[in-house]
N, C-alpha and C positions, 0 to 999 in steps of 0.2 A: 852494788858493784856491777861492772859492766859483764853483758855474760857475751859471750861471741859462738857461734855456731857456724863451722866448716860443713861447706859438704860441694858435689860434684865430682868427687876424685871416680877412680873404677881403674878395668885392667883394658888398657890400649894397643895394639903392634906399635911398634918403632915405628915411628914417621908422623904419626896420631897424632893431634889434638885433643885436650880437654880444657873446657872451662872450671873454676875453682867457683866458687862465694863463698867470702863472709859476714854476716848478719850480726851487726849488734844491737843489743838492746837499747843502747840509750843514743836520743836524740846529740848530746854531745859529745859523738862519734865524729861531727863535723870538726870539729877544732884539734883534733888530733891525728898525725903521722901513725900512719898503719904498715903493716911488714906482714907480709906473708916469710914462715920456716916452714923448712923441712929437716924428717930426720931419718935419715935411710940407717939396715939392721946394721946396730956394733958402730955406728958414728954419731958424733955431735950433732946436737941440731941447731942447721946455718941458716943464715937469712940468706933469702932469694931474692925477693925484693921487697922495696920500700916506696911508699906515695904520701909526699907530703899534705896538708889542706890544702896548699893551693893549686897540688898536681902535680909538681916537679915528680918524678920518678926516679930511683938509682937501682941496679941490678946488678947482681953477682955475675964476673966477665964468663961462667961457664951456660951461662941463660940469653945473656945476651942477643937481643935479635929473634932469640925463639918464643921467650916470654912474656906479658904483656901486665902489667898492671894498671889497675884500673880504678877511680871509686864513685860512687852514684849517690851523695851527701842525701838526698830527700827520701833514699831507701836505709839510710845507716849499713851500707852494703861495700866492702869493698871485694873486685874481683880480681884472676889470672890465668888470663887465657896462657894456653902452655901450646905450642905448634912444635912439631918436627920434637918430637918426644923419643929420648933416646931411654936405654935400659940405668943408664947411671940416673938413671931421672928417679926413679921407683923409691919410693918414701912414702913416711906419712906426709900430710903437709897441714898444718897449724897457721892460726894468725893470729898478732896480738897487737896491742898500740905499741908501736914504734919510737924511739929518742931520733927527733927526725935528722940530727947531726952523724950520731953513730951507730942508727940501724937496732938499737939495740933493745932487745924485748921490757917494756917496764911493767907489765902487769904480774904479780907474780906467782901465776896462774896459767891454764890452758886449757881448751876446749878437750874435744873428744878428736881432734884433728878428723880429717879425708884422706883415706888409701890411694897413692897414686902406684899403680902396677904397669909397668910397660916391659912387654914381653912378646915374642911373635911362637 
């Protein structure tokens, strides 16, 4: 099975950037829609965004503009860059393979997610 490993989160002031990565194991990582979630304390955990194989990208309208998805096919790597980081940002944050129509998690599993803390 595929294993995926989060990491890059940490604690940033408001306004911060961070980069995310996630690392999959298997080479056919290429041919599949990846979605970075999040799950911040006592809520759901939502998708942020979504990057198809061939790049297209969709983002949740509260990320928009701040957020960045990204993916690097010959590292099985997809990323999320995160700029102007506000405090409703602060979550774990998770990736998994994507349903590239409705965003929707289909592995039915998850890493160890990355702490994103923004706080001044």
């Amino acid at each position: 099975q595929v294993q995926l490993a989060e990491s890059g989160g940490g604690l940033v002031q408001p306004g911060g950037s961070l980069r995310l990565s996630c690392a999959a194991s298997r080479s056919t990582f290429r041919f599949k829609a990846m979605g970075w979630y999040r799950q911040a304390p006592g809520k759901e955990r939502e998708l942020v965004a979504s990057i198809a194989p061939c790049g297209s990208t969709n983002y949740v309208d509260s990320v928009k503009v701040r957020f960045t998805i990204s993916r690097d096919n010959a590292k099985n790597t997809v990323y999320l860059q995160m700029n102007s980081l506000k405090p409703e940002d602060t979550a774990i944050y998770y990736c998994n393979v994507a349903h590239e129509n409705t965003g929707r998690a289909l592995l039915p599993y998850w890493g160890q997610g990355t702490q994103v803390t923004v706080s001044s």
